[in-house]
N, C-alpha and C positions, 0 to 999 in steps of 0.2 A: 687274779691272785688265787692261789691253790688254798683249800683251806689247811688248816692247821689241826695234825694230830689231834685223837681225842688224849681226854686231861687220862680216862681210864688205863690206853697204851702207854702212856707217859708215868701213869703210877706204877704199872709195870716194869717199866724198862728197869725203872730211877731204884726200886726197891728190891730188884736183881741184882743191881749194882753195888748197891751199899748194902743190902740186906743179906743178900746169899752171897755175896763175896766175887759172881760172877766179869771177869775181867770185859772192859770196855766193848774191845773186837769183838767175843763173842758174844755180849747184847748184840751189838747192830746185827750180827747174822741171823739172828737166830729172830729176832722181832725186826728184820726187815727193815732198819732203819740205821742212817747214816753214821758215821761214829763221830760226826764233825756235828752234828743235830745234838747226840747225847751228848757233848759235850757243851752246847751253847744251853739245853737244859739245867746241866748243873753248874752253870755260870749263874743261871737265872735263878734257881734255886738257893743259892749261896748269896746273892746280890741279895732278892725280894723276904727270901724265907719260902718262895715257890714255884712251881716250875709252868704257871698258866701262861697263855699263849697272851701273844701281845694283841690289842684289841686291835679289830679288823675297819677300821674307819680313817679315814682321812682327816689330818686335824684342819680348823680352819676352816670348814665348810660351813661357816655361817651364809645364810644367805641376805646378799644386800638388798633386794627387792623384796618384799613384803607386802605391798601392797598395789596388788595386780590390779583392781579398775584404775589406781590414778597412773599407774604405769601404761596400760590400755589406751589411757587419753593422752597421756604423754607421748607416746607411739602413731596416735592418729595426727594428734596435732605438728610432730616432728618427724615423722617415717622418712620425707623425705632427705634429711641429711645423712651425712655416714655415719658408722657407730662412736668413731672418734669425736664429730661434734655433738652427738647425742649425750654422752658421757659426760662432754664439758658443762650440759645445759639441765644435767640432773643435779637433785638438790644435794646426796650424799659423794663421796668420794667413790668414784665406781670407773671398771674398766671398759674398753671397748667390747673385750671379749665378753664380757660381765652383759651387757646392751646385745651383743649378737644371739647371745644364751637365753636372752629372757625373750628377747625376740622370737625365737624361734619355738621356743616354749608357747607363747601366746598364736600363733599361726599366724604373724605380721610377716608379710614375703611382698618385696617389691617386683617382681616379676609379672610380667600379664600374663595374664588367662587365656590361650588362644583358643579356649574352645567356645567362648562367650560370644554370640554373634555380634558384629559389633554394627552400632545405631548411629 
């Protein structure tokens, strides 16, 4: 995701626009920015009382796992099922993908090793 205008460009535009009377079209030409942009600006202006950018985070990113040793054990002692039954067999409500993510996080890979010689 691209970031978002600074608030400084933005106090620009906006106080061109109401302030010197400068018509919409020729803001966006003239500071390089879209007319469809100043315009959701002073939506946002008009809604908030201001024209700051919407915060740049993902809602909902709590994380379900918290506590990496007993997930660590819980990994050793159930690696070998899929993530589906792993999910079912954890104590919170959590996803498969949720179990592959933290998996892969901790460096739990079912895969052999072929470079290990083998005994």
């Amino acid at each position: 995701m691209p970031a978002p205008y600074s608030y400084d460009l933005r106090q620009k535009v906006i106080d061109a626009i109401e302030l010197d009377g400068m018509p919409k079209t020729e803001a966006s030409q003239v500071f390089h920015v879209s007319r469809n942009t100043i315009n959701l600006w002073l939506q946002r202006k008009a809604q908030t009382g201001d024209f700051l950018p919407k915060p740049n985070h993902r809602p909902d990113n709590n994380h379900k796992i918290t506590d990496w040793h007993k997930f660590k054990a819980f990994a050793q002692e159930h690696g070998h099922k899929t993530s589906a039954q792993m999910a079912q067999l954890w104590d919170d409500d959590i996803s498969p993908r949720t179990i592959s993510r933290a998996l892969k996080k901790i460096g739990f890979t079912r895969k052999k090793n072929l470079r290990l010689p083998r005994t």
